[in-house]
C-alpha positions in Angstrom: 72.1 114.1 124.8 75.4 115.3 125.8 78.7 115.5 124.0 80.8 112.4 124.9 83.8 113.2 126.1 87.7 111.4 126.0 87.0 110.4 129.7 83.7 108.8 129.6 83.1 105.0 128.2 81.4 105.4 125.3 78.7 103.4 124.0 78.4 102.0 120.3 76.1 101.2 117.9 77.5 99.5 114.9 75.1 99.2 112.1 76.5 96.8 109.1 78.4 94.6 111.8 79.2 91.7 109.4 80.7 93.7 106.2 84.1 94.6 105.8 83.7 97.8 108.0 82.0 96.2 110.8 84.2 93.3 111.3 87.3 95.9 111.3 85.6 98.3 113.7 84.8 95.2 116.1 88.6 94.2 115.9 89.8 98.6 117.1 86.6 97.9 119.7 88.0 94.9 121.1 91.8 96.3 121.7 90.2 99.4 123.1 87.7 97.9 125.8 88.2 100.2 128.2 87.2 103.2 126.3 84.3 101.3 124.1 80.8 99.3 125.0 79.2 97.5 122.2 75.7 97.9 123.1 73.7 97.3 119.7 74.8 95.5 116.5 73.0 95.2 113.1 72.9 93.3 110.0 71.6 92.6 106.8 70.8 88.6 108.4 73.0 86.8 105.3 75.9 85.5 108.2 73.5 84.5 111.0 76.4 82.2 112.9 79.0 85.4 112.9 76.6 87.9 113.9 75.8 85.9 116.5 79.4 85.4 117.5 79.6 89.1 117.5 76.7 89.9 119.8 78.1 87.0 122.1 81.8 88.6 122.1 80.6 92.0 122.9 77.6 91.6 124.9 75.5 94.1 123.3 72.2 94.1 124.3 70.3 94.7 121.2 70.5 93.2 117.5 68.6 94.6 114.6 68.6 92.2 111.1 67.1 94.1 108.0 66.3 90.5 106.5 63.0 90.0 108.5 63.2 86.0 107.6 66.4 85.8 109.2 65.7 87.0 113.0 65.1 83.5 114.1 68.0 82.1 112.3 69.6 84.9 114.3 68.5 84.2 117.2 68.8 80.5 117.5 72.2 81.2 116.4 73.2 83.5 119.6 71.5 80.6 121.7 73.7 78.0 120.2 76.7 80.4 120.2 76.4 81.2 124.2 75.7 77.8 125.0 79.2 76.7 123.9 80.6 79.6 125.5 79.0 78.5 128.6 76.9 81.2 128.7 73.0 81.2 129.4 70.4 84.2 129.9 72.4 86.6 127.1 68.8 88.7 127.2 69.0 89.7 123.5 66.0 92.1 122.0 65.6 91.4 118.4 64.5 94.2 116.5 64.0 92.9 112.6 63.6 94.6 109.2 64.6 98.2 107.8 62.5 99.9 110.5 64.4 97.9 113.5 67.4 99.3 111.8 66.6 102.9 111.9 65.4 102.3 115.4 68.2 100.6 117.0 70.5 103.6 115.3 67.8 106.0 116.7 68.8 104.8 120.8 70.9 107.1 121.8 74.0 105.9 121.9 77.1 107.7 122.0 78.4 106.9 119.0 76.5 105.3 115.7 78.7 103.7 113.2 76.6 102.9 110.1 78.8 100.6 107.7 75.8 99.5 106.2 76.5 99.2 102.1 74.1 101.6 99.6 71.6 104.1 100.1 69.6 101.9 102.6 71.4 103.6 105.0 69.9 106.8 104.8 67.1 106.4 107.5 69.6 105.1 109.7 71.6 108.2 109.2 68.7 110.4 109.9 67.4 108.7 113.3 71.1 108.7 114.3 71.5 112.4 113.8 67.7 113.2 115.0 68.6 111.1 118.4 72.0 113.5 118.9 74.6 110.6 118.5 78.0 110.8 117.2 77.4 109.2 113.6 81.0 108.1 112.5 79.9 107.9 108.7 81.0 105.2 106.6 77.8 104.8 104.4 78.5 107.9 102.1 75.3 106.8 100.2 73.3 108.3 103.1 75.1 111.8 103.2 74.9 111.5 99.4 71.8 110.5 98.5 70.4 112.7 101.3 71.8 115.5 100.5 70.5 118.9 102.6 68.2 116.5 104.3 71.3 115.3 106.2 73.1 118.6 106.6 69.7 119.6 108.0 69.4 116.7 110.6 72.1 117.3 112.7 71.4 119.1 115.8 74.7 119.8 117.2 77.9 121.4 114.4 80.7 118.4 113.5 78.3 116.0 115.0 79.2 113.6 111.8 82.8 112.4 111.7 84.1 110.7 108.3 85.3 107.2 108.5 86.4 107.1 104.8 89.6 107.5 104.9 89.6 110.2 102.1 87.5 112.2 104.1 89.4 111.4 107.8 92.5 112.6 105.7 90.5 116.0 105.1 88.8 116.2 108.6 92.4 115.7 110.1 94.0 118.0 107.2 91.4 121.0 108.2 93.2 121.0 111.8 96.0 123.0 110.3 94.0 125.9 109.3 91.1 127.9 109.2 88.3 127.2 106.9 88.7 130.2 105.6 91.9 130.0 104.8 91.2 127.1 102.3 92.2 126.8 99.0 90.4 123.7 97.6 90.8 120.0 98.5 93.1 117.4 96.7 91.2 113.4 97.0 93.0 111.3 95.9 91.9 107.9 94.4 94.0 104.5 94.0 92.9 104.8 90.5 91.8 101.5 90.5 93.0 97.7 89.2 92.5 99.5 85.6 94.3 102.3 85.8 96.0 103.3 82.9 94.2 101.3 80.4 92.1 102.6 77.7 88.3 102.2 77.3 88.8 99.5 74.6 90.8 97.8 77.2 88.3 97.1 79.6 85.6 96.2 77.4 86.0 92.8 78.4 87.3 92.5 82.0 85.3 90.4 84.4 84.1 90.9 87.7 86.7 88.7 89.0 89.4 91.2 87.7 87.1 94.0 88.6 87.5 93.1 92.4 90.9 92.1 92.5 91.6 95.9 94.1 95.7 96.4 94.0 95.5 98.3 97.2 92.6 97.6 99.5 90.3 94.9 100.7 86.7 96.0 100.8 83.3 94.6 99.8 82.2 94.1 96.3 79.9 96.8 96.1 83.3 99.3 96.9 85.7 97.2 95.0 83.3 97.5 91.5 82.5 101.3 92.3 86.7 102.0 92.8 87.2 99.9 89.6 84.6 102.0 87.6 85.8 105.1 89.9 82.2 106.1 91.0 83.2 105.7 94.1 85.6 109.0 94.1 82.6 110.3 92.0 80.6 109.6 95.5 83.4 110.7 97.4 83.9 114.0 95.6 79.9 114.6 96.7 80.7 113.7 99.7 83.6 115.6 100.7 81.3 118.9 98.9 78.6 118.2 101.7 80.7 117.3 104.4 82.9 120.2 104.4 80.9 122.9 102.4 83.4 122.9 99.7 81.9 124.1 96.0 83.0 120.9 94.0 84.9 123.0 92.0 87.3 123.9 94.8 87.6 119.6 94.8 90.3 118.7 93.0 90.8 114.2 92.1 94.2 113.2 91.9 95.4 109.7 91.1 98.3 108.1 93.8 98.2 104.4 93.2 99.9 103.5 96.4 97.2 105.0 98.6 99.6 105.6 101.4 98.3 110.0 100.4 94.7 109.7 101.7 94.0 113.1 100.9 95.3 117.3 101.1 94.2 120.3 101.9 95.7 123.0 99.5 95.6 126.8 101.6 95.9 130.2 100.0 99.4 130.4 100.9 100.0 127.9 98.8 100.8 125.3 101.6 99.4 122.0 101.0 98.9 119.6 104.4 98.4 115.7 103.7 97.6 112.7 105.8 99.7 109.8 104.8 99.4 106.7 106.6 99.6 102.5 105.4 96.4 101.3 103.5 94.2 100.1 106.8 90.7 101.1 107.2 91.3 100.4 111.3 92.7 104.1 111.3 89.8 106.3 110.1 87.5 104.0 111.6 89.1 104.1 115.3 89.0 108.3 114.5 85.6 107.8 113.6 84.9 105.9 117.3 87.4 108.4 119.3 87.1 111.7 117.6 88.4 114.5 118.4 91.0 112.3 120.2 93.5 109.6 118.5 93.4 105.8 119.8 96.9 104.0 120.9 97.3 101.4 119.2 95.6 101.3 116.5 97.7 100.6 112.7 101.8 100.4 111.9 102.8 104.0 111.0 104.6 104.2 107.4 108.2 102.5 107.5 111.0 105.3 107.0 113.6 102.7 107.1 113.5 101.9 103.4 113.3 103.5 100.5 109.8 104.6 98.9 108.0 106.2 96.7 104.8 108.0 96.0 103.5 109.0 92.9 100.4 111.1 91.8 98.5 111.4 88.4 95.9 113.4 86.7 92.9 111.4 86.2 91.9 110.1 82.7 88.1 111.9 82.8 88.2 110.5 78.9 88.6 106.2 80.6 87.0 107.0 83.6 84.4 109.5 83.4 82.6 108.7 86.4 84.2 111.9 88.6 82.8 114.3 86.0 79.3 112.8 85.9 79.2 113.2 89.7 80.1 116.9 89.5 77.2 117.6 87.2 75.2 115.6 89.4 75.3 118.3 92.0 75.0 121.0 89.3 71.6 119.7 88.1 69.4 119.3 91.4 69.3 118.1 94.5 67.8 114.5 93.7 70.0 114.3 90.7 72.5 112.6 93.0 70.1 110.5 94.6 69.9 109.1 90.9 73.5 108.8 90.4 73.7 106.6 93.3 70.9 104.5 92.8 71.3 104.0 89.0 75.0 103.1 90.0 73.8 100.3 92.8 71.5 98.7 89.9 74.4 98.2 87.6 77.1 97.2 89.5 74.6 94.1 90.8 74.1 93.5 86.6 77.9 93.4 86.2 78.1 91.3 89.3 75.6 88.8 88.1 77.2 89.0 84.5 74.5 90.3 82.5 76.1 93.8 81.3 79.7 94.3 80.2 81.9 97.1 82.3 81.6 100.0 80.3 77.7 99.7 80.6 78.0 100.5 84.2 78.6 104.1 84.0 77.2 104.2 80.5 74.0 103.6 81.9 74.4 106.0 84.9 74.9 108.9 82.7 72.4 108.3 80.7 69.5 107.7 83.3 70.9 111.2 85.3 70.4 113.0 81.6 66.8 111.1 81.7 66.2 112.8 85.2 64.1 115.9 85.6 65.1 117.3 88.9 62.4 120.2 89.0 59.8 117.6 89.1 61.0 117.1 92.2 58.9 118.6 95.1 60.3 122.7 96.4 62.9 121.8 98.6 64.3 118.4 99.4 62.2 116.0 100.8 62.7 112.1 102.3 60.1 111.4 99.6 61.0 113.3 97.3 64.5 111.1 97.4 62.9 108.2 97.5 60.8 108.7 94.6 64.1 110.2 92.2 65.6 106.6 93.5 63.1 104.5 92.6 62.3 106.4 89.5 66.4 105.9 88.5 66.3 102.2 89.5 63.2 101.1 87.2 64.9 103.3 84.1 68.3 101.7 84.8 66.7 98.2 84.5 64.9 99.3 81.3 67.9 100.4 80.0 69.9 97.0 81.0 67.1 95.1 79.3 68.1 96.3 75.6 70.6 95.1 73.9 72.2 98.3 73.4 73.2 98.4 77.1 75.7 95.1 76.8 78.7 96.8 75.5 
């Protein structure tokens, strides 16, 4: 499949449509109609009524729901939906369960945005690379969980554009320069709504103070894992496999007002950063357009007042989650497939309030010392993945089940 260039009307598959990432991505499609067609959307099947609502707004052609129970719900929704709209005839193909996932992302179109939360992204990912669309990334899980698998799935160089905006901030960054003339990488992180307290401190905060984020609005899932910092543990993994940076050459640095989204440092000691307002429309619309910008898309930064941005070293002692993700990727190649997964179980325990904070990446770093990555099959395989995730899931829920893991 060719290239799509800045000329052509590119088509869009948008995986995870009803998250917090999907419904942004539909608002840049909408202003940008003349460069975009919606022609597939998919979702887990929880918001039947405003997935139909999207397939009617857009017209795409094709919906995939990963909940197989809810594809009539869905359907009968999209009926109902045209029907006030005064439309009749929509023509919609229902594809249903993980499998229709992968396949609708596996279609061929130009671009594949998979929003979709957690590593249940990753054969998405894969049959979106394999079919030689643009996969504007947004489900780090996949990249992280898969590893070389990933890497090794792409058929054309740069064919996966970032839409985190840490790692847009990077891609965008990298323009000024050569790769070889990089130094290391500066991510920055919020630092969270606990930054700056000490572990005793946030012994006892709850979920609901977990999620109150001071800077963005995301899904819980994102919210927990920026509270607990594993997402910039993720991140850091990430940004390693993305760019073919040694994680050591990745430095963390914490700028509360996340206006910084992330440097590049060069050996001349020049460091280039990508600042804009906190608004997930930006990466994303890079994500849709890349190499080329979108106009409009967010409010730039306001020069007309004073401001001011700070930066901090990160507390590794409080938040140690950024150091367990580095010797994730020194121990093996599943052992961040583990990381992950053990991460996904705990933040649903500290959700459904049955394990304190701290127990979150307690539990993580215990299950990843657990893990024996040579078991794992000679290179990295899909099963091989899937069996180090499983594995970590049933040991992080034997774990949760002792007392011991309710601190």
């Amino acid at each position: 499949m060719a290239h799509p260039n800045a000329s052509a009307r590119r088509t869009v598959t948008l995986l995870g449509s009803t998250g917090s990432i999907g419904t942004q991505a539909l608002d840049v499609l909408a202003r940008h109609g003349d460069r975009f067609e919606v022609i597939g959307l998919s979702a887990g099947g929880a918001h039947p009524r405003l997935l139909a609502e999207q397939v009617v707004a857009t017209g795409a052609r094709t919906v995939a729901v990963a909940d197989r129970a809810a594809g009539a719900a869905v359907l009968e929704q999209i009926t109902l939906v045209a029907a006030e709209r005064g439309l009749a005839g929509l023509g919609v193909e229902l594809l249903v369960g993980p499998q229709g996932v992968a396949e609708l992302a596996g279609r061929g179109a130009d671009v594949v945005l998979n929003g979709i939360t957690g590593s249940v992204g990753l054969r998405p990912t894969l049959a979106a690379l394999a079919a030689g669309s643009t996969l504007a990334l947004a489900n780090k899980e996949s990249l992280v969980v898969g590893g070389a698998l990933v890497r090794a799935a792409q058929v054309r160089p740069d064919q996966i554009v970032p839409v985190d905006s840490e790692h847009s901030a990077i891609a965008q960054c990298l323009r000024g320069g050569a790769r070889g003339e990089v130094r290391r990488i500066i991510l920055t992180a919020s630092g969270g709504p606990f930054r700056g307290r000490s572990r005793d401190e946030v012994v006892t905060v709850t979920p609901a103070q977990a999620l109150a984020h001071p800077t963005w609005s995301m899904g819980p899932v994102v919210t927990i894992n920026s509270a607990t910092l594993m997402n910039k543990g993720l991140e850091l993994i990430e940004a390693h496999l993305l760019f073919d940076v040694p994680v050591s050459d990745i430095t963390v640095v914490v700028h509360p007002q996340s206006v910084v989204h992330s440097m590049v440092e060069f050996v001349d000691g020049s460091t280039i950063a990508q600042a804009s307002p906190p608004d997930m429309r930006l990466p994303i619309a890079l994500g849709l357009s890349w190499p080329d910008r979108l106009d409009p898309v967010t409010p730039p930064c306001d020069w007309s007042s004073p401001t001011a941005w700070t930066f901090e070293p990160l507390d590794d002692a409080v938040f140690p989650a950024v150091a367990l993700a580095r010797a994730a990727v020194a121990a093996s190649p599943t052992h961040p497939a583990v990381y992950n997964a053990a991460n996904e179980e705990c933040v649903a325990a500290f959700l459904d309030g049955r394990i304190g904070f701290p127990a979150i990446v307690d539990t993580v770093e215990r299950v990843l010392g657990e893990h024996d990555g040579a078991a794992a099959p000679a290179g990295l395989t899909l099963e091989g993945v899937l069996a180090a995730e499983a594995w970590a899931r049933t040991r992080a829920h034997e774990v949760l089940a002792r007392p011991a893991g309710r601190h």
